[in-house]
N, C-alpha and C positions, 0 to 999 in steps of 0.2 A: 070333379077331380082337379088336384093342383097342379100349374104346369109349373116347366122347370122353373120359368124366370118367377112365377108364385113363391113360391119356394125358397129362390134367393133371396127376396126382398120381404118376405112374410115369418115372422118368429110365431107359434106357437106352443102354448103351455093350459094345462088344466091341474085340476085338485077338488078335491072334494073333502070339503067343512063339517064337522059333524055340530052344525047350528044351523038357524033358517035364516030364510033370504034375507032378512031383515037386521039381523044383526051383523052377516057376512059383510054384507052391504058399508054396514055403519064402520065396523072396524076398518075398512078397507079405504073411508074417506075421510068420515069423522074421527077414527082412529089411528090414520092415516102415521101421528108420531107414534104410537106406543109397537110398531112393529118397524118401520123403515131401517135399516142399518145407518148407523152414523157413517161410516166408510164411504155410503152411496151418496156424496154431496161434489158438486162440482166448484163451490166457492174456496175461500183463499182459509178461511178460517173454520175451525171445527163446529160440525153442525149441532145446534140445541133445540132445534125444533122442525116437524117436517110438517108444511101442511098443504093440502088440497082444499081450494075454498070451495063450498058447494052451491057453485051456481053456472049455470054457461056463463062462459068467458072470467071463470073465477079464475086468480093462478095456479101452478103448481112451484113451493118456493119453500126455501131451506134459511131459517133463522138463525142467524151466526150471534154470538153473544154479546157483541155491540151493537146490535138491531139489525147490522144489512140484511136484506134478504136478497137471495138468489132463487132467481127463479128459472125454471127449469124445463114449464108445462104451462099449457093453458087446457081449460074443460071446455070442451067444446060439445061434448052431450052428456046433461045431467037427468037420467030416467028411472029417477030411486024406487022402488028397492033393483030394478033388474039391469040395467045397464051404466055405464059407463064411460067416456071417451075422451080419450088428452092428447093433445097434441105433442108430441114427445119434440122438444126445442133445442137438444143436445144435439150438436156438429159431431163430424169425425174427431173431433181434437178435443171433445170434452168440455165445449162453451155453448154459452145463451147463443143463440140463432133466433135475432126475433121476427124472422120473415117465414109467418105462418105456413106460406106455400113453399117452405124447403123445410118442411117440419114433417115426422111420419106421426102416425095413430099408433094410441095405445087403446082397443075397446075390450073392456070385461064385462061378461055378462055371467048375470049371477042367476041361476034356474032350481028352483027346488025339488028334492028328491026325496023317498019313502024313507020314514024314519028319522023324521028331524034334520034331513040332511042339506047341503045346500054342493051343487056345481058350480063350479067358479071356471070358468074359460076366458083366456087371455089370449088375445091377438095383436101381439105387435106388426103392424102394415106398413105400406108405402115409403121402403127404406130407403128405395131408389133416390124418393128427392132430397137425398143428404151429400145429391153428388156421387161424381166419379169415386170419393173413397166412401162410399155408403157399408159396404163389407167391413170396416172398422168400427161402425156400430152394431150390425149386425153379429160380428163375432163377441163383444161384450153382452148385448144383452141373450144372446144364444146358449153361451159357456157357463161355465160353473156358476159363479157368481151373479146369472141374469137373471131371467123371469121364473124362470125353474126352482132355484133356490131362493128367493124371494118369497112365491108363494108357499111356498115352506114355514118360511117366517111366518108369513101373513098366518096359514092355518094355525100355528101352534099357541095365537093370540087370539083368533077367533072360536077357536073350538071350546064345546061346553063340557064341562068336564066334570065328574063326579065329584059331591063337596067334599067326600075324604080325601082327593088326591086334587084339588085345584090348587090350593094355595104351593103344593108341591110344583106342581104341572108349571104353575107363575113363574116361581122360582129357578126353574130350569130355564125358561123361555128369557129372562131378566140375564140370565147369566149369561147364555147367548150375547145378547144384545152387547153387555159390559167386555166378551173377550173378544168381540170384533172391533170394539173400540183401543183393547189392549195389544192390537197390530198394525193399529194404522199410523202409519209412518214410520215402523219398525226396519230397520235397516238389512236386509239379508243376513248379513253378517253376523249379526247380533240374535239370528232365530235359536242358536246353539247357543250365544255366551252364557256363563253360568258365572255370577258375580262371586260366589264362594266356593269350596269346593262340596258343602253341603245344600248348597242350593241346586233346582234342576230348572234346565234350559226352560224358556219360556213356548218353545213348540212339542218341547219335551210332557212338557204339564197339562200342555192343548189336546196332546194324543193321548195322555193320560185318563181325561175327562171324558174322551172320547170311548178309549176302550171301558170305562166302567159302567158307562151307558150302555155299552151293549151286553153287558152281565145283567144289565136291570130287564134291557129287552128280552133276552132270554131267559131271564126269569117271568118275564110276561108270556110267554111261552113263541116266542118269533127266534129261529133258528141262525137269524142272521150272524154271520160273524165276520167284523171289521178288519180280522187279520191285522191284528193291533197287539199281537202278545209279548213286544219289546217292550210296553210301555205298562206293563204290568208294577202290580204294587212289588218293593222287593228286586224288581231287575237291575241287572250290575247295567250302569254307564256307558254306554258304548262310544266311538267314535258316532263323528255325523256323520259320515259316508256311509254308515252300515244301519242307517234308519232309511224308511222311506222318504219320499219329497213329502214337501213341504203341499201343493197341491193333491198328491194322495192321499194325505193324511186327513186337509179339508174335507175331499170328497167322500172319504169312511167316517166321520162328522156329520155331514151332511145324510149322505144314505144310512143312518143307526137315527137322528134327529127327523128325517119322515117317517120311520117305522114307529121310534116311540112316540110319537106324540097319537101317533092314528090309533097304537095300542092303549095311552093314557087315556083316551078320549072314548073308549070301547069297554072300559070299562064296569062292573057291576058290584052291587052289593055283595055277593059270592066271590069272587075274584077280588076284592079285598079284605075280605076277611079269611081268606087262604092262607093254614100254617106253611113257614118256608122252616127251611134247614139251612147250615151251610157256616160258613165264615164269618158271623156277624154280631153285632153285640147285643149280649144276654136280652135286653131290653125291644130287640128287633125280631117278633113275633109273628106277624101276617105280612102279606103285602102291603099293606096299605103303612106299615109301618118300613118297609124296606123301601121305599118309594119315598116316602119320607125322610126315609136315614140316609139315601143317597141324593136327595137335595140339598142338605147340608155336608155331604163329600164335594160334591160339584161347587160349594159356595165357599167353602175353602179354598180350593184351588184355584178358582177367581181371585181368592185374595191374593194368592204367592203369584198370578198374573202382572197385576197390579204390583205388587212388590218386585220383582225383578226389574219390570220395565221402567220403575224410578229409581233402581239402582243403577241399573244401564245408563241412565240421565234423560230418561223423555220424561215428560210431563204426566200427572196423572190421567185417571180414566173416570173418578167419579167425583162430581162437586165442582 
């Protein structure tokens, strides 16, 4: 059993991969850029590469676009396909620590389960040796944005997924990736500005994407619902005071993007080829076509992402 001080100093997290050990494994090291969030970098310049070298005492270090790396980890047990362990080298304050013994563990162990499946358990340890503000780490990687939603990521890049609805399933996951990049550095302020009077807010668009996602979940047949009905297709404008926060909104993001990817990933030949009904164009027949038709909704609104935020004057997000 955990005791209290356990507890304090120990983050855990699980999920389960609908892939085997072996590819969980690979994407989670060798794969290591193709899910990390660019936001999760603690260097001075935007991240272009995230990698984990695979060897004990490999690093763990983020490519910035003039070569620096920043590094962030060291591997300190490499026992592929089932385990894992880094030395996590981030301070309270969000810098390199390279004094091993004031560094906590990161170990994942990866266990296989009936049906192709794989257990992925995450134990962030030993937080204490980050010092008196150790609680300043532990609340980052605890919170929304930790290990919890992370492996979220991780699953929806590892999961194997039926060939009618992969290239969809990508496309979703890729768009992720691009609208976490189309906030970072975004100024509060600026989460509502609307550069035109025809253009909508760029958190406006985020919950947008959000709620149509859960139209698809629920057409998968998962009754969740994001309580996202401001942000429908058609709804008049509101002030920002009368939308939810900006962290709620994330987090109905987040809990609709666990549900569907576990539903895209459960998928069958039957369950794609299911006639739908409803509000959708002549040409959107089965599932396997609404699914499709709503990865290119989702990959529009990426775009007008990406358009706002260079109208606002940041920098782009892709290229």
């Amino acid at each position: 059993m955990a005791t209290g001080t356990d507890q304090a100093t120990t983050v855990r997290r699980t999920i389960t991969v609908k892939a085997s050990v072996e590819r969980a494994f690979d994407v989670f090291t060798a794969g290591f850029d193709t899910w990390w969030p660019r936001g999760h970098h603690i260097g001075k310049k935007p991240l272009q590469k995230a990698v984990i070298e695979p060897r004990i005492g490999g690093r763990c270090f983020g490519r910035e676009a003039d070569g620096t790396e920043c590094q962030w980890g060291t591997v300190v047990a490499w026992e592929a396909p089932r385990r894992l362990v880094i030395a996590w080298q981030i301070d309270p304050d969000w810098q390199f620590e390279p004094d091993l013994s004031r560094a906590s563990e990161v170990e994942v162990l990866f266990t296989p389960e009936a049906g192709g499946m794989t257990h992925v358990a995450l134990e962030h340890r030993h937080l204490e040796r980050h010092g008196s503000e150790f609680e300043k780490v532990r609340t980052g990687v605890a919170g929304p944005g930790g290990w919890g939603g992370l492996l979220q990521v991780f699953a929806r890049t590892a999961n194997v997924y039926h060939p009618a609805v992969n290239t969809a399933a990508f496309i979703l996951a890729s768009n992720d990736a691009v609208a976490d990049r189309a906030f970072q550095g975004l100024k509060p302020e600026d989460l509502w500005k609307r550069p035109t009077p025809q253009t909508n807010a760029m958190l406006w668009v985020f919950a947008h994407m959000a709620a149509v996602r859960g139209r698809l979940l629920n057409a998968l047949g998962d009754d969740y619902d994001p309580r996202l009905e401001a942000f429908g297709r058609g709804a008049s404008v509101q002030d920002p005071s009368a939308y939810p926060t900006r962290e709620a909104i994330q987090q109905a993001s987040r809990d609709v993007n666990l549900r569907l990817f576990d539903r895209l990933a459960a998928l069958t030949d039957a369950d794609i080829a299911r006639p739908v009904q409803g509000p959708l164009p002549p040409a959107v027949r089965t599932l396997g076509d609404q699914i499709a038709f709503i990865a290119l909704h989702d990959s529009y609104h990426v775009g007008q992402l990406g358009y706002v935020r260079k109208a606002l004057g940041y920098p782009g997000v892709v290229g």
